[in-house]
N, C-alpha and C positions, 0 to 999 in steps of 0.2 A: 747310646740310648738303649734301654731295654726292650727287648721284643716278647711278645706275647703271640701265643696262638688261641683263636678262639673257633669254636665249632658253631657252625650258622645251619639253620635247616636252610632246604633245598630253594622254600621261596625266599628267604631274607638274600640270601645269596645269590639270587640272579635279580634280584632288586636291586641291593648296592653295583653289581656287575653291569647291570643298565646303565644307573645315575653314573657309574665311572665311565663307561665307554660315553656316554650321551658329554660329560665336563671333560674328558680328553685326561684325567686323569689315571691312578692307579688305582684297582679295588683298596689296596692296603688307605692309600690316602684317604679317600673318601670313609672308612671307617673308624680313623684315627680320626677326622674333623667332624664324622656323626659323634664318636664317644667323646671327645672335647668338650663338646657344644650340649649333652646331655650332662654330664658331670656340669657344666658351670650354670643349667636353668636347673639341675635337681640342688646345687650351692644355695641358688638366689630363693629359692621356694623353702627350703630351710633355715634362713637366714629369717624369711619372713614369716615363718610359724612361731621364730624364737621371739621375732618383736612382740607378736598378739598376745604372748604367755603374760 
């Protein structure tokens, strides 16, 4: 699978660092199912601006 690196400021990064330690996960996890989960509600919000045209 491909890896990416991505540069966080200081508070997104101890946010997600919380939400991981808090779900017992891994920072990497937890940012791969936040950008998952944004790409498929910014999909569904463009899918529906295409219906209204």
């Amino acid at each position: 699978m491909p890896e990416f690196t991505v540069t966080l400021d200081t508070a997104a990064a101890g946010f997600y660092r919380r939400v991981a330690g808090a779900a017992g996960l891994s920072i990497e996890q937890v940012l791969s199912d936040a950008l998952f989960k944004l790409a498929g509600e910014l999909a569904l919000e463009a899918l529906a601006k295409k219906q209204e045209k």
